[in-house]
C-alpha positions as CSV (number, residue, x, y, z in Angstrom):
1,X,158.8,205.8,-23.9
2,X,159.1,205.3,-20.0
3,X,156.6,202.9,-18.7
4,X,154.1,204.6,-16.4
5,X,152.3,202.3,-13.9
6,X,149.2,202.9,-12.6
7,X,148.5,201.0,-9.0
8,X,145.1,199.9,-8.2
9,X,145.0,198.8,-4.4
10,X,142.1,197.4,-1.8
11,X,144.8,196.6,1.3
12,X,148.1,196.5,3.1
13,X,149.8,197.7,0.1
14,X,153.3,195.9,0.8
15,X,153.2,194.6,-2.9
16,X,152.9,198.1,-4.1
17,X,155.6,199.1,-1.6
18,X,158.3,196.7,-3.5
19,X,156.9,198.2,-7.0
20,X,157.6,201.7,-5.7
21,X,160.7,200.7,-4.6
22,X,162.0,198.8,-7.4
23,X,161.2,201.6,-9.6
24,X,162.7,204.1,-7.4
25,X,166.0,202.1,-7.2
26,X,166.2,202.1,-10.9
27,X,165.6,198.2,-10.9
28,X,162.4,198.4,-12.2
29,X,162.5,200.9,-15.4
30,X,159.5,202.7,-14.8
31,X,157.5,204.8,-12.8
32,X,154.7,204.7,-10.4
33,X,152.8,207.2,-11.7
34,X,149.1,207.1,-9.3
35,X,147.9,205.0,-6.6
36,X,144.1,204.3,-6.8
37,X,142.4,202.2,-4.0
38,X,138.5,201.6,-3.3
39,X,139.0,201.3,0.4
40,X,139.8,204.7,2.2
41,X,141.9,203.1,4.7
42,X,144.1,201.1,2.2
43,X,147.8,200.9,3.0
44,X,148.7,201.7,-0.8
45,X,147.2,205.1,0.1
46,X,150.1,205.6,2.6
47,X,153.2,203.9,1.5
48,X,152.0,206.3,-1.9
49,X,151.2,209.9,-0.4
50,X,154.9,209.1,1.7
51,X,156.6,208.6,-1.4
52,X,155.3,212.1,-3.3
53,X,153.0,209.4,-5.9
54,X,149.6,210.9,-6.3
55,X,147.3,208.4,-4.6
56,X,143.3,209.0,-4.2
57,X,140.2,207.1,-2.7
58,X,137.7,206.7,-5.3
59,X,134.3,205.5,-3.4
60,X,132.5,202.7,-5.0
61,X,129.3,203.9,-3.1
62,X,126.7,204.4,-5.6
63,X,128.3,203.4,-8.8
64,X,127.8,200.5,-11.1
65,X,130.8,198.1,-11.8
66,X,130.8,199.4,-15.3
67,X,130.5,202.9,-13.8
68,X,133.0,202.8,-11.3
69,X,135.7,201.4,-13.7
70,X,134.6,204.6,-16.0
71,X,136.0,206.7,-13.0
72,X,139.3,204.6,-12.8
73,X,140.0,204.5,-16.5
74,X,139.4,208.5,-16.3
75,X,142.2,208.9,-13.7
76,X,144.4,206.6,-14.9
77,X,144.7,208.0,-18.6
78,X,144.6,211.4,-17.3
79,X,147.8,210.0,-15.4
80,X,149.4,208.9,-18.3
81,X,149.0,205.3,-17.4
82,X,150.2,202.6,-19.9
83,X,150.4,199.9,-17.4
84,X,148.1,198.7,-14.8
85,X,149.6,196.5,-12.0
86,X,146.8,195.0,-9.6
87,X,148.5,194.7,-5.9
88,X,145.4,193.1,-3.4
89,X,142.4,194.5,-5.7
90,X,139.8,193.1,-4.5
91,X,137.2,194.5,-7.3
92,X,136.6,191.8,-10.8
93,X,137.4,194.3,-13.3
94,X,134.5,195.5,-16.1
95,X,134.8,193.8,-19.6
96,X,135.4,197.7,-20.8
97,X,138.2,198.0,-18.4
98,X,140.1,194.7,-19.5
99,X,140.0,195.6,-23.4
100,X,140.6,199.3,-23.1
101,X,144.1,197.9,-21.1
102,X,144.4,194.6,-23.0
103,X,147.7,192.9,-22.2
104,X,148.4,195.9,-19.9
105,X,146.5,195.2,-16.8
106,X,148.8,192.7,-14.5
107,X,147.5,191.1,-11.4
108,X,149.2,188.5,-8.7
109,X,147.8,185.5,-7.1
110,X,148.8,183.5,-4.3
111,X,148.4,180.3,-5.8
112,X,150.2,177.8,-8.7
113,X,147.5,179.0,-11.4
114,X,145.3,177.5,-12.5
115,X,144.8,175.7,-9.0
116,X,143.1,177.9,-6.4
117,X,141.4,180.4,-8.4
118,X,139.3,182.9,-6.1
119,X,139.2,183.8,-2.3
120,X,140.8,182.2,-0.1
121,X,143.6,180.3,-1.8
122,X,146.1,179.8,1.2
123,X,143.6,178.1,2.9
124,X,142.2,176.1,-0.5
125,X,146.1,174.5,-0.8
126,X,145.9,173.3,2.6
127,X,142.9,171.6,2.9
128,X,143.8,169.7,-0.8
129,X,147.0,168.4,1.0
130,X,148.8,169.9,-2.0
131,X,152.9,169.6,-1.1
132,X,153.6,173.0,-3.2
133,X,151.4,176.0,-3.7
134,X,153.1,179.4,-4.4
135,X,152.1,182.9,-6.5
136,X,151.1,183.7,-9.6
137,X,151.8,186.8,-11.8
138,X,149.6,186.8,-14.7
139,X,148.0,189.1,-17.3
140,X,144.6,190.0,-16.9
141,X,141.4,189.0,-18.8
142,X,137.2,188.8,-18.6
143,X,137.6,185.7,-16.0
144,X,138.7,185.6,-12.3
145,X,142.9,184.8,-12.2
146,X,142.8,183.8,-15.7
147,X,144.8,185.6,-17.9
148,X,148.0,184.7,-19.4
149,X,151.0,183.5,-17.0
150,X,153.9,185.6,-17.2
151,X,155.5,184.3,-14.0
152,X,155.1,181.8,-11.0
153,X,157.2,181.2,-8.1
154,X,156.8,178.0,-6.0
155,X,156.6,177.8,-2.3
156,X,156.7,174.4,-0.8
157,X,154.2,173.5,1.9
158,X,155.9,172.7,5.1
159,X,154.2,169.6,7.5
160,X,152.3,171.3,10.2
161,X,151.3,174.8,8.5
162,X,148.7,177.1,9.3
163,X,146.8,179.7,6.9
164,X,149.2,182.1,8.9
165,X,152.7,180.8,8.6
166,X,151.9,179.6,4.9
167,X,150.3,183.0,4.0
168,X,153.7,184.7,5.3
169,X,156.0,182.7,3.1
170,X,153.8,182.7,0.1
171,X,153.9,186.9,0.8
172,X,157.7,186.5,0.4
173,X,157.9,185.1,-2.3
174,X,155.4,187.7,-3.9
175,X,157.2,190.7,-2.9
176,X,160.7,189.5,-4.8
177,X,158.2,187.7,-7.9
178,X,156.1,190.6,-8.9
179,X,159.3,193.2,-9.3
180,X,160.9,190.9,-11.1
181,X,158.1,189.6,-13.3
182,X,157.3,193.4,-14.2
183,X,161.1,194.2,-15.2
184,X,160.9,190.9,-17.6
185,X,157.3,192.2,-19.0
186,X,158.6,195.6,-19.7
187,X,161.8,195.3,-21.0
188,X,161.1,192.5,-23.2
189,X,157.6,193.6,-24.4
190,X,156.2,189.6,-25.3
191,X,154.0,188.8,-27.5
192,X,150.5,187.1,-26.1
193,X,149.7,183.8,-28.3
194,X,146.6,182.2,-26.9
195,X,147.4,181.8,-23.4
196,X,150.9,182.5,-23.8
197,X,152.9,185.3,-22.8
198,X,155.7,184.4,-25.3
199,X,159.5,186.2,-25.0
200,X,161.0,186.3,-28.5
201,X,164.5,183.9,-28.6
202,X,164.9,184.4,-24.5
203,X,165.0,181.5,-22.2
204,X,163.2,182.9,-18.7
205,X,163.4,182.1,-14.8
């Protein structure tokens, strides 16, 4: 069965652009099947509509959390949507949401997790003095950047950074990390044990 990915977007949409394009290269053995975003303006929108991917606005305005998720879930299944990858979604997902996509829904995060959970995190690793930071691919659960770790990618923090220069290189990283992480999650379907995204007799990254 081919792996259909819903997107679910609240920005530039540049992580979403390498998704697209892995899958459309054949790299990534899936496809992007819709393009959901809760800001009108969100570059996922764009790079999407481009591309010939259904994409829509859905407007918070008025809903519930529980509500609004509702909505989503609604599109996405109607879309065929086995997989949810989070790219810049800037919304905590409802309790419903998370079990009726259990092990499905995949976000990233700039950070080493669990350091640097939450807004911010570029800005977090500098002012700790840490000497590596980096992004985080992860399964996701009922808690803020959570879930079970399925990939991370270290970026070493260079003497005299700014949030800019180290947000740029952390980006990078992201945009080769989260391709790759999805291939690995797909084709090997792990197993989850506790907090464990475990690969059956495979040695990864």
């Amino acid at each position: 069965m081919t792996t259909r990915i819903g997107v679910l977007s609240s920005g530039r949409g540049e992580n979403a652009r390498y998704i697209i394009e892995a899958a459309r290269s054949g790299y990534l053995p899936a496809e992007v099947a819709i393009v959901l975003a809760d800001q009108t303006d969100a570059g996922a929108l764009k790079i999407a509509r481009e591309r010939g991917i259904k994409a829509h606005f859905l407007d918070p305005s008025g809903f519930s959390r529980a509500e609004y998720d509702e909505l989503l879930m609604d599109h996405l299944d109607r879309a065929g949507v086995n997989l949810v990858v989070l790219t810049g979604y800037m919304r905590i997902l409802s309790p419903a949401f998370v079990r009726h996509y259990k092990n499905r829904t995949i976000n990233i995060h700039p950070a080493l997790l669990p350091a640097f959970r939450g807004l911010d995190a570029f800005q977090q690793a500098l002012d700790y003095g840490v000497k590596w930071t980096g992004t985080t691919i992860h399964l996701v659960d009922e808690d803020v950047d959570h879930g079970p770790i399925i990939h991370q990618v270290p970026v070493k923090v260079e003497e005299g950074d700014t949030f800019e220069s180290l947000k740029a290189r952390v980006q990078e990283a992201e945009y080769r990390a989260y391709p790759e992480a999805l291939k690995i999650f797909i084709e090997d379907r792990p197993r989850v044990v506790g907090r464990k995204v475990v690969f059956e007799g495979k040695e990864r990254w």
